[in-house]
C-alpha positions as CSV (number, residue, x, y, z in Angstrom):
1,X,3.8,-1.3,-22.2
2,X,7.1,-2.1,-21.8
3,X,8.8,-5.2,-20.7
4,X,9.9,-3.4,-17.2
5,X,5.8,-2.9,-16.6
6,X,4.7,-5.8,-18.1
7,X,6.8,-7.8,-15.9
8,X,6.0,-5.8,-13.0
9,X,2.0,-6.2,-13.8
10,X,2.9,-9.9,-13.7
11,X,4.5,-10.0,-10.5
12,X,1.6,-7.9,-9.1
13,X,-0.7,-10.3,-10.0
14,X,0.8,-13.4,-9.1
15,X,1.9,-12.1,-5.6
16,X,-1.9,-10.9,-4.9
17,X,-3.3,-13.9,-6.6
18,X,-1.0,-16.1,-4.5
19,X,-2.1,-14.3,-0.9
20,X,-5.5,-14.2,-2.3
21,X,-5.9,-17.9,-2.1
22,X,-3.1,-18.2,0.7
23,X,-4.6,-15.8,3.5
24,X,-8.2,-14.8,1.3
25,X,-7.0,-11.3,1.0
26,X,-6.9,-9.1,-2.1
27,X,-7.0,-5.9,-4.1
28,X,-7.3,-3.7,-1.4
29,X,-4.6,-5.8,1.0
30,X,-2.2,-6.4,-1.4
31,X,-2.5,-4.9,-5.1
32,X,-3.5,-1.5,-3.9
33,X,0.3,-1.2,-2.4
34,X,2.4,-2.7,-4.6
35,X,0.5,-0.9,-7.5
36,X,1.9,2.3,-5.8
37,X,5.0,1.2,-4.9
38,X,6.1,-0.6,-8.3
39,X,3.8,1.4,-10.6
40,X,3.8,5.0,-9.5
41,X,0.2,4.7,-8.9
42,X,-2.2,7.2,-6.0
43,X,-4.4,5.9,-4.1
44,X,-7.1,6.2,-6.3
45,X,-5.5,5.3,-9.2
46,X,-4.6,2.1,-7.3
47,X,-8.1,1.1,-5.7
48,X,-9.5,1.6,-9.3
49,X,-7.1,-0.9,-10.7
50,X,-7.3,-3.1,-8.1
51,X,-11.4,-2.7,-9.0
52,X,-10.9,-3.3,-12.5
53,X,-8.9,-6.5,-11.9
54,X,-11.8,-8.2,-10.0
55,X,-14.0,-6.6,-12.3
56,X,-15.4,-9.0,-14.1
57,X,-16.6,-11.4,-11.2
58,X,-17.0,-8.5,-8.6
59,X,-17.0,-5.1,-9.4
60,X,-17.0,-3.6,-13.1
61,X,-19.5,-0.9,-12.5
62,X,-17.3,0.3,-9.2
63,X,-14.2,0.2,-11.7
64,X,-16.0,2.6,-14.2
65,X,-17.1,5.3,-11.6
66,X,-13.1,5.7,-10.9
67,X,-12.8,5.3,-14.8
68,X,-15.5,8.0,-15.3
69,X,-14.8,10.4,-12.5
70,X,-11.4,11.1,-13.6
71,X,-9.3,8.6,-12.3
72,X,-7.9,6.9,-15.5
73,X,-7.6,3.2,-15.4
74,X,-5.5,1.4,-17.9
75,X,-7.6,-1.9,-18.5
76,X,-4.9,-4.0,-20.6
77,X,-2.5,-3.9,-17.2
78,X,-5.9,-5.1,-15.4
79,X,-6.4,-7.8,-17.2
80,X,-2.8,-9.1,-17.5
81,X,-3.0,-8.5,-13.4
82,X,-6.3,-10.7,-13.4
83,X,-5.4,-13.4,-15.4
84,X,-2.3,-13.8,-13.1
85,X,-4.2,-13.0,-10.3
86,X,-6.1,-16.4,-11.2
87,X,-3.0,-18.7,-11.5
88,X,-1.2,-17.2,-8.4
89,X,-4.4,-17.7,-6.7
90,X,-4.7,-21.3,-7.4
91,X,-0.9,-21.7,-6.4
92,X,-1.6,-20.3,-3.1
93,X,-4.5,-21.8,-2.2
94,X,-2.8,-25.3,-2.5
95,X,-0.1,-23.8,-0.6
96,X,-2.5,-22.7,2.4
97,X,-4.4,-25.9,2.7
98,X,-0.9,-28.2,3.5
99,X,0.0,-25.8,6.5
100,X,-0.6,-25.3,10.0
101,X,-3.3,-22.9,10.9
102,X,-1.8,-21.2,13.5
103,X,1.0,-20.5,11.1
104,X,-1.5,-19.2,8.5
105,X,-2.9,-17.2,11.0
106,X,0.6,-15.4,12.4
107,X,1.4,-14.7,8.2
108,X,-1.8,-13.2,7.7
109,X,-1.6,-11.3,10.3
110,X,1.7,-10.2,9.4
111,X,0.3,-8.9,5.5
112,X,-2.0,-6.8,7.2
113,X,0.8,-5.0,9.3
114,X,2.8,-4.1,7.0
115,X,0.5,-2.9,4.3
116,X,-0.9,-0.7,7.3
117,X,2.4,0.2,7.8
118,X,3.1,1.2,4.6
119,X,-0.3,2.7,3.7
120,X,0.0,5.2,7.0
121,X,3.8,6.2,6.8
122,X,4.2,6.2,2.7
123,X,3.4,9.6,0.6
């Protein structure tokens, strides 16, 4: 791992973390994306990680059928993506609690675009 990935796991899972406790969303909404933008990663590749992140709270054995079936997940990027995943989702929670809303509705709404976007017209 170098310090182009590493940093790049980081910024993954501070930005989900953060619009995890900001709008609720996350793996699927926002790691799953970046994970193939800014890590090369298909689709399953990307859904597995984003499994393996929540993995221990939520879904290890769901991880481990990608894992198994093929799909190779690299578990140390996981867990540096979970534990700041954890820290930008404490950030963004106290963000989403001091504003309006309606405003938190119109951003949420806005993720959700764009990752469609992105998800329908990217490779």
């Amino acid at each position: 791992m170098n310090l182009t990935v590493l940093l790049a796991l980081i910024a993954i899972g501070i930005l989900a973390g953060i619009l995890s406790g900001f709008m609720g969303v996350g793996g699927g909404v926002v790691m799953i994306p970046l994970m193939i933008v800014f890590l090369g990663y298909d689709q399953h590749e990307a859904q597995g990680m984003s499994l393996a992140v929540l993995a221990v709270p939520v879904t290890f054995l769901a991880a481990y059928n990608y894992h198994s079936s093929g799909h190779p997940i690299n578990w140390k990027f996981a867990l540096v993506i979970a534990v700041c995943f954890v820290i930008g989702g404490f950030v963004g929670s106290k963000f989403a609690v001091s504003i309006n809303q309606e405003v938190l509705k119109k951003v949420f709404a806005l993720v959700l675009v764009i990752a469609a976007l992105k998800l329908f017209f990217g490779k």
